[in-house]
C-alpha positions in Angstrom: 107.3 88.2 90.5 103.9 87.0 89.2 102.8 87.9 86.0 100.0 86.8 83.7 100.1 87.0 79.9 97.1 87.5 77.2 97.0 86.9 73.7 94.7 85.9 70.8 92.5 89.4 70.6 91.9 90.7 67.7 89.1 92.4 65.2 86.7 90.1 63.6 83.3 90.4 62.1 80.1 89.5 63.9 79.7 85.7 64.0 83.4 85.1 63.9 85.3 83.5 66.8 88.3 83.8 68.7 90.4 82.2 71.4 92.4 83.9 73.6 95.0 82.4 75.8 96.6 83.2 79.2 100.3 82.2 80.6 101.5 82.5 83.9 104.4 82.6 85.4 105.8 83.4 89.3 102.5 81.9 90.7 104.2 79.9 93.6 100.7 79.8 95.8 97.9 77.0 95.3 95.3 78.6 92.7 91.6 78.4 93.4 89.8 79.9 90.3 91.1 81.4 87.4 88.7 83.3 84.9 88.5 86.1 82.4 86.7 89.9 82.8 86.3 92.3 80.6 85.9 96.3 80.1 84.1 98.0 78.0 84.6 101.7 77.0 82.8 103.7 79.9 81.5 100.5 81.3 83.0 99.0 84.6 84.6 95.5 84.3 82.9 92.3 84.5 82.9 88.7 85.2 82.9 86.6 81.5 83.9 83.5 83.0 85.7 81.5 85.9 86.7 78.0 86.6 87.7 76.9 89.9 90.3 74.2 90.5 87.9 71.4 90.5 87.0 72.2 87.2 83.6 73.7 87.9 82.6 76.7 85.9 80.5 80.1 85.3 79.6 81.8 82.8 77.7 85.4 82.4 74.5 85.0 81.4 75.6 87.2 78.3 78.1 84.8 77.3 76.6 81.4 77.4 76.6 79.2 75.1 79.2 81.1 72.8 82.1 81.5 75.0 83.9 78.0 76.8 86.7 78.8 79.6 89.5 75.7 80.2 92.4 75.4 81.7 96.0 74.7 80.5 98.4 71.8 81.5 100.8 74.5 82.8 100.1 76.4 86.2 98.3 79.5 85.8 97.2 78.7 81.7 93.6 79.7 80.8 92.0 80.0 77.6 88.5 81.4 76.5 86.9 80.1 73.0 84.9 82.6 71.8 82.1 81.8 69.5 79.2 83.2 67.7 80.8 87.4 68.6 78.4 89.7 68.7 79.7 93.9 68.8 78.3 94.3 72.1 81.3 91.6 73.2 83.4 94.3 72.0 86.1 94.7 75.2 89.3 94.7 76.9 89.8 91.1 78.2 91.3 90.7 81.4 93.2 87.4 82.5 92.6 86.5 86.7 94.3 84.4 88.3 93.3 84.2 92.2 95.8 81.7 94.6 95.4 81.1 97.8 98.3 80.7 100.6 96.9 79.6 104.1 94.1 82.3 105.3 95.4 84.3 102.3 94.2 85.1 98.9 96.0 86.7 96.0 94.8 88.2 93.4 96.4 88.9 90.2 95.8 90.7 86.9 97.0 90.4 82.8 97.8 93.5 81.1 94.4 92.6 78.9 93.8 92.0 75.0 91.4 94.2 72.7 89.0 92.4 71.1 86.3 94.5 68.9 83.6 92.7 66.9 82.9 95.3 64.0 80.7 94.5 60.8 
């Protein structure tokens, strides 16, 4: 059973920082991208950042330049550094892992971390 772990949300002030972190375990498949969404209240969930398995990455336009996605030694680890937090970053953040297995893709999901920027 796959399963994908979050930690490192929190409440901070505007201007603070944060990193979260990501552990996997049960991912037996090759994995092609792993990135983080997130949710705001009422708002539908969005792409914050990926990087693929060649190390390329993507950022929302939102996020650049505050916010660096990289990748663990262990399968499946992702982390986000989050700088420079504004409120509007304010979210549930979401942990994606998608492997691959021949012609087929899997997707899979963390439980998601709170983070709220508050002044």
């Amino acid at each position: 059973q796959v399963q994908l772990v979050e930690s490192g949300g929190g409440l901070v002030q505007p201007g603070g920082f944060l990193r979260l972190s990501c552990s996997a375990s049960g991912i037996i498949f090759s994995i092609n991208a792993m990135g983080w969404y997130r949710q705001a209240p009422g708002k539908q969930r969005e792409l914050v950042a990926v990087i693929t398995s060649g190390g390329s990455t993507n950022y929302a336009d939102s996020v650049k330049g505050r916010f660096t996605i990289s990748r663990g030694n262990a399968k499946g680890a992702v982390y986000l550094q989050m700088n420079s937090l504004k409120p509007e970053d304010t979210a549930v953040y979401y942990c994606n892992v998608v492997a691959v297995a021949g012609i087929g893709t899997y997707d899979y999901w963390g439980q998601g971390t709170q983070v709220t920027v508050f002044s």
